[in-house]
N, C-alpha and C positions, 0 to 999 in steps of 0.2 A: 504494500500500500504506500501510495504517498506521502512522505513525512509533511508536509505543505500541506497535501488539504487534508490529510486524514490521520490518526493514530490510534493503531490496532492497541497499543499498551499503556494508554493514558489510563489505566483503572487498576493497574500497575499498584498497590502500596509501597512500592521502596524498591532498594537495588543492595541487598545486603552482602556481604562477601561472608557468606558464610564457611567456616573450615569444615573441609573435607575429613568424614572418615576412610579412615584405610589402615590396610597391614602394617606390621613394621615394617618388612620388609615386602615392597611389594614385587613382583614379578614383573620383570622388562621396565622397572624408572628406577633403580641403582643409577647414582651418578656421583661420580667422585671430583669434588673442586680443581681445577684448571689452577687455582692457584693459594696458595694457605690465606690469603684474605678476603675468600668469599664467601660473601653472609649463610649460606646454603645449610642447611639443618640446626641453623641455631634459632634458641628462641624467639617467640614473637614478642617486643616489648610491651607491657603493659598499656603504655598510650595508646598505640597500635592497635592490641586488642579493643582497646574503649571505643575507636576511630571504626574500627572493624565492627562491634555490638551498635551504638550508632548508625550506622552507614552514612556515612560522609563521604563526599566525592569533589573533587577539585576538575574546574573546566577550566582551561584553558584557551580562550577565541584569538588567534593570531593571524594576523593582515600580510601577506605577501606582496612583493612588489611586481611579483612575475607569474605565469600560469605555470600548476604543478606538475614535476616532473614526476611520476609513481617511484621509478629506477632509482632517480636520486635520493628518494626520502629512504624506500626501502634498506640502503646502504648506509645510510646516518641512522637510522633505526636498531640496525644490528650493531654499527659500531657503540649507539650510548648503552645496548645491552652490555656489550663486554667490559664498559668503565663501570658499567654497575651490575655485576649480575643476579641482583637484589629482583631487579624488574623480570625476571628469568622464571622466579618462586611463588609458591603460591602458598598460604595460608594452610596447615594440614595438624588433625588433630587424630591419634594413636590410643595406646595400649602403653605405649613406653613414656616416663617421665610424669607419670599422675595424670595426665589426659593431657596436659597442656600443649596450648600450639606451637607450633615451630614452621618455620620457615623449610620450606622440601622443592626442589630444581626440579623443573619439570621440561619439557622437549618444548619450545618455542617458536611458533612457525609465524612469522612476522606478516606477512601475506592476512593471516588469520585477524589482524590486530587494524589493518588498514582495511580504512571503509569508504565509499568511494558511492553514495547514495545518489538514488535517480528520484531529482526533483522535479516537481509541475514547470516546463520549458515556458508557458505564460507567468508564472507568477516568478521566475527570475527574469524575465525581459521586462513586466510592468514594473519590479520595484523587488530589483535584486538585494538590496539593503534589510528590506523585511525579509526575505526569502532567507536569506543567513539568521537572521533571527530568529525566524519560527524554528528552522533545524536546529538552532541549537538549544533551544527552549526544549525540545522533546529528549534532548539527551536524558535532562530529571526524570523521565518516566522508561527511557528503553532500559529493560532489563538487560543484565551484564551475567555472561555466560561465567559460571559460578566452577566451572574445572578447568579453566585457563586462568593468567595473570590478570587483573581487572584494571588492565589501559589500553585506552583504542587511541588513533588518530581518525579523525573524518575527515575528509578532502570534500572542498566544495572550491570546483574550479572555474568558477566563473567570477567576471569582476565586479564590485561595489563601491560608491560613493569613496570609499577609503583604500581598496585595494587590488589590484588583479587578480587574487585569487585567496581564500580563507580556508585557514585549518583548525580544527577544533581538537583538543585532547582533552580526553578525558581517561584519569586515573585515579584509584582508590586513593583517602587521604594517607590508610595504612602502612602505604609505601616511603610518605616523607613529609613533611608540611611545604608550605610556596615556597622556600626559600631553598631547599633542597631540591626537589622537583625541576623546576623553572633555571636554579644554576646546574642541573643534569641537561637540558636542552642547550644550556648554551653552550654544553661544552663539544658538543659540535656545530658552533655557529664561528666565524669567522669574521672580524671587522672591516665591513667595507668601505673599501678606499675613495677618496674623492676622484684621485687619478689611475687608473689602472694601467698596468704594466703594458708593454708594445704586444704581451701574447694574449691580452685582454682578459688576464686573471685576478682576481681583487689582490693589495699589496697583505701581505700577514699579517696578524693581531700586534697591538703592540705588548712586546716581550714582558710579563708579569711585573717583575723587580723593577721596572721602568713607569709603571702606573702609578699614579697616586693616589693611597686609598682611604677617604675619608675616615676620621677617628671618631668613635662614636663617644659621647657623652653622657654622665650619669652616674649614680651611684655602681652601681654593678658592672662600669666597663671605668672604675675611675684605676688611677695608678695603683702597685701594691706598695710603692714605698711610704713610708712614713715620716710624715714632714715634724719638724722640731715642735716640741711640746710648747703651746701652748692655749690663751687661755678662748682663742677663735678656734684652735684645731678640736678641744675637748668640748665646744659649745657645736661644733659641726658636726661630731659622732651623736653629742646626747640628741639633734634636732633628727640625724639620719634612727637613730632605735628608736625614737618616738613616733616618727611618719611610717617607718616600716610596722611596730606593733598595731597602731589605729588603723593602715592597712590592712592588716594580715584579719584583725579582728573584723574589719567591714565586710573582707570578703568572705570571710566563714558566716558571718551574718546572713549576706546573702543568701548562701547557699540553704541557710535551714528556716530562714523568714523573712526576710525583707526583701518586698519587691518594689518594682517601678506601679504609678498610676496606670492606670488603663488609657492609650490616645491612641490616635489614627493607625501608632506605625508598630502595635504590639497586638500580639495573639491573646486570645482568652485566655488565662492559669491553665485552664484545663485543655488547650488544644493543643497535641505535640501530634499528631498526625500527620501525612502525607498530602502535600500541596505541591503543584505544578509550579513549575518556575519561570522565570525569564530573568535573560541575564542581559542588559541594556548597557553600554556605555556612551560616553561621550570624551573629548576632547577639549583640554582647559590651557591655555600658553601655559608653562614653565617659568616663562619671561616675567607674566604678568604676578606669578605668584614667587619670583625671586625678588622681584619689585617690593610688595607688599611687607615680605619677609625682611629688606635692608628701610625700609621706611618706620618700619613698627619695630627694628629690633629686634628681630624675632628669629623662631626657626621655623623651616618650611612645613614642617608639622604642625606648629603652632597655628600658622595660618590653612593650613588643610581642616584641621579638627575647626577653626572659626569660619571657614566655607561652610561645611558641615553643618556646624548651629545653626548659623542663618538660613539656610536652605531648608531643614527641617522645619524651622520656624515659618517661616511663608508659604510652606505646604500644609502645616498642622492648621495654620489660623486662617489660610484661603480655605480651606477643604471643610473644617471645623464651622466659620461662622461666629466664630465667640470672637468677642468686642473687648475680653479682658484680656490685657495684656500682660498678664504677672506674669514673673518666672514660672517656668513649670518644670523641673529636674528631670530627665530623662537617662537611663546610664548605659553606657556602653560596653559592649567585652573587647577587650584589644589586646590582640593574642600578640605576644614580643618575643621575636626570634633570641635566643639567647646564645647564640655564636658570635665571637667576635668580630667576623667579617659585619663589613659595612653595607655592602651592596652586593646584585646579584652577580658583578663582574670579578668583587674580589672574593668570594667563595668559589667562582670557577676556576680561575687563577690559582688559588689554594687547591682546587682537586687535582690541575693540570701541571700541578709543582713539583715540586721530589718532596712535598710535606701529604701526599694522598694521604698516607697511611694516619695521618692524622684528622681527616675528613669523618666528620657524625652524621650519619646519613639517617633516615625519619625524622620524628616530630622532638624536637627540641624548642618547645614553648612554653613561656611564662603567660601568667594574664594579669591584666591592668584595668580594672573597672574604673571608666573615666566617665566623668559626667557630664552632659550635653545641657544647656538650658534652652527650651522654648519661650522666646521673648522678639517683642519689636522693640527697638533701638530705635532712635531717630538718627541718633551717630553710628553707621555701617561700620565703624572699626572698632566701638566696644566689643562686639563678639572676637577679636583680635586680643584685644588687653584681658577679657574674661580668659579666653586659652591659652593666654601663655599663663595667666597667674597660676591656673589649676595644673598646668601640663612642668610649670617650672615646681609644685609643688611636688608632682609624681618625679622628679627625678632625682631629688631628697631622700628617696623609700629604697628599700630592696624588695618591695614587692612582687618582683618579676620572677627573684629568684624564688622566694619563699613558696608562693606561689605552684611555680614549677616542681619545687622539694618536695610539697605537701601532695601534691597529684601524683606523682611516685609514690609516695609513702602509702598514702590514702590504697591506691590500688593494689599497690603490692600484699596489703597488709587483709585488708576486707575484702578483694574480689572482685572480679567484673560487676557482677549485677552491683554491687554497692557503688562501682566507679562510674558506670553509666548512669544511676542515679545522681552521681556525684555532678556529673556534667547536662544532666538533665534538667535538674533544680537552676546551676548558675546559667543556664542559657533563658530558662521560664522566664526568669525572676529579674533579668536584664531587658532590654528594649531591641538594641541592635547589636549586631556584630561590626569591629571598624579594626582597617589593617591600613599600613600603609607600606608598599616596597619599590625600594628605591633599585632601578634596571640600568641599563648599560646610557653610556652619553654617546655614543658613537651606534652609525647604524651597522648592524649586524645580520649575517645571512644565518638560514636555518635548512640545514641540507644541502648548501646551494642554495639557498633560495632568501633574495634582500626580503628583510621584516620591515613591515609597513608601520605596525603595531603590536604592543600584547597586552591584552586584557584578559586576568585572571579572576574567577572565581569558585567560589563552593554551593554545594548542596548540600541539603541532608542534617543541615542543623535547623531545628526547631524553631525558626524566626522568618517573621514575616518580609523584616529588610536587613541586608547586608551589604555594608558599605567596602570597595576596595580603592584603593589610588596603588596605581602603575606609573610610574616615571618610566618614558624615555624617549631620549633625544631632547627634542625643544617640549616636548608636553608633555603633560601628565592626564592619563587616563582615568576619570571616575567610573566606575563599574558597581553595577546595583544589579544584586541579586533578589528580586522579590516575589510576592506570592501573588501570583494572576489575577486572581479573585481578591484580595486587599487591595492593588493598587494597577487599576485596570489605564489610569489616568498615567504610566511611569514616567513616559515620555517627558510630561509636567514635570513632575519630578524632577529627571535630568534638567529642564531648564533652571529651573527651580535653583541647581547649585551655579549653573552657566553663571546666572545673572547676579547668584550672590556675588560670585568674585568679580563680576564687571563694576559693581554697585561701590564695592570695597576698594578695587584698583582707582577709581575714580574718585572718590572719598580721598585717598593718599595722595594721589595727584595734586588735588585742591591743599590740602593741608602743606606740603612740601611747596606749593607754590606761594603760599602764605607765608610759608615762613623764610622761604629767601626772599619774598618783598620788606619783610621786617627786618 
């Protein structure tokens, strides 16, 4: 059937990776590792497992610059199996080691992985733009064959407003979080040159040790040494274990009672059920929000998370109707990579190093419930000076770690079913999900093939909106993943942030011109 006008598996409840039973030892899939650091029979990490009970799925929508070649993908395909032959494995649960799962290599036939769907030829010639959208909207409901690895690519080779040809990947979160995943892709992508060589080949990446890689900021990535005693160094510890306890304590709060109000962009307490998705993005300058960011002093987070506010904010009170304009607390989950690379460029760099062996591959994430307020301003850059004060206060905490220790602990100790509980209650009892990843400055091919764009997101978590930003190049991509039936209007929405940061950029402009007239 046609994924465009029709879907046979929209009645679909979920796409779960469930583990396989089977022998210990089964007949004809003996496989012995290729080499002593392949993940191949070792266990499944606890997050993993939670990812896996869940079913959470990461989509991927990437913009090409050119129409796809099959050959060439298929050959960058096998090659990122062999940097990781994690992607090889599949989820299997036994007789041996108490039931638990593990990780077991299975025969990989990449052919099987690439999908290459026949879509309505009228509804990509009226309006190829939606035509990519409705396909990939349906990924959240096709079910995913449960005795092979659970990543496909889809190839959709026709061009759109953004690109000559779009691919979609989709892979279980089990395998990695974004930051893992996405620098697996790049690391066979290659940085394309403005000038290409006389044999008309792009020039090479620039050499790792030659890049500059931003240093991230904050308690948790601050220096180990220890600066001379005194009486600012011993007031900066007592203010860092005080932000981290009222942290650590809010978040446990959460999880066992305190929720958000009920507004537009939250599910009912009681609705964690299976809803259809659509994954929409849009295109914001980078320019305009580095702008923003040296005007207000800030960081480009700061001013992402005050897009954000304002944008919810003019959706909540257009859509709502309500004339009052008090604050209204809204809270976020904002899952933080906790690797010390900066960017998706310097973790590939780090795989592609002589440091692999040191490379943490799955879900290595902290969380930060950070607060949103719904409010109109008459001044567009309050909601700027509101995110840095809250966003400069979260980097005072160690939240991110604690966080991350206690969701280890937590599962190791009680159990799946109690750890999915665990992550069930703090997704309810929050509003949205909000990420931000920072992607390559330079354009980069994928298989051979120049990237137009990447806009990443998930499924499978219990909410109605989820916010992403993609950097790269000159822009930055907002990506909304939301529920069909809650927010049929999304499109709005996407304006909805357009216009906050035009609103804001214009705002800064005025003020900066004000004050070199003074």
């Amino acid at each position: 059937m046609d994924p465009v006008s029709g879907n046979p598996w929209a009645s679909v409840p979920g796409n779960r990776l469930f583990p396989i039973d089977v022998p210990t030892e089964p007949a004809g899939t003996e496989w012995t590792p290729e080499n002593p650091d392949s993940p191949a029979e070792e266990p499944v990490s606890p997050t993993s497992r939670a990812m896996d009970d869940i079913g959470i799925y990461i989509v991927i929508t990437i913009g090409l610059d050119t129409p796809v070649n099959l050959t060439t993908f298929r050959a960058g395909i096998e090659a990122m199996l062999e940097r990781c032959p994690r992607y090889g494995c599949i989820q299997v649960t036994d007789g041996s080691n108490n039931g638990e799962a593990r990780w077991a290599r299975r025969t990989v036939n990449v052919a099987d992985h690439m999908i290459v769907p026949r879509l309505d030829g009228a509804a990509m010639a009226t309006d190829p733009d939606k035509a990519v959208e409705d396909y990939v909207a349906t990924l959240s409901t096709l079910p995913v064959d449960s005795s092979r690895a659970p990543w496909e690519f889809h190839f959709l080779d026709f061009p759109t407003s953004e690109a000559a040809s779009t691919v979609a990947v989709r892979v279980h979160h089990a395998y990695g979080d974004g930051m893992s995943i996405l620098a697996l892709l790049m690391m066979s992508t290659s940085v394309a040159a403005a000038d290409d060589d006389t044999k008309g080949r792009p020039a090479p990446p620039t050499p790792p040790h030659r890049r500059r890689r931003p240093t991230r900021t904050g308690a948790i990535y601050a220096s180990p040494r220890r600066p001379p005693l005194s009486v600012a160094w011993v007031w900066s510890y007592l203010v860092l274990a005080w932000n981290t306890m009222a942290d650590v304590a809010y978040f446990l709060a959460t999880i066992l009672f305190l929720g958000d109000p009920r507004t537009v962009f939250k599910r009912a307490d009681d609705d964690d059920g299976f809803h259809a998705k659509r994954f929409v993005h849009r295109s914001l300058s980078l320019d305009d929000v580095k702008f923003l960011k040296n005007s207000m002093d800030c960081t480009v987070n700061d001013v992402l998370v005050a897009v954000t506010s304002a944008a919810l904010s003019r959706y909540y009170f257009r859509t709502s109707g309500y004339t009052n304009t008090s604050k209204i607390c809204v809270r976020s989950l904002l899952p933080v990579n906790t690797r010390p690379a900066t960017t998706l460029q310097a973790y590939a760099n780090v795989i592609e190093s002589d440091k692999r062996k040191e490379v943490t591959w799955g879900n290595k994430l902290g969380y930060i419930i950070l607060p949103f307020y719904l409010a109109m301003h008459e001044d567009p850059l309050a909601y700027i000076r509101k995110a840095k004060k809250v966003l400069d206060r979260k980097k005072r905490s160690l939240e991110v770690i604690f966080t991350y220790k206690v969701a280890q602990v937590f599962m190791k100790v009680f159990g799946m079913k109690a750890a999915s509980s665990f992550f069930r209650c703090l997704f309810a009892r929050t509003t949205i999900v909000f990420s931000n990843m920072v992607g390559p400055a330079e354009q980069v091919e994928l298989c051979g093939h120049p990237v137009a764009f990447i806009a990443p997101s998930v499924y499978g978590i219990p909410k109605a909106l989820i916010v992403h930003y993609q950097s790269y190049r000159s822009t930055i991509k907002i990506i909304l993943s939301v529920d069909e039936d809650k927010f049929p209007d999304y499109h709005q929405l996407l304006d909805d942030f357009d216009q906050s940061l035009t609103v804001m950029k214009d705002a800064a402009s005025r003020l900066s011109t004000s004050t070199k007239n003074d």
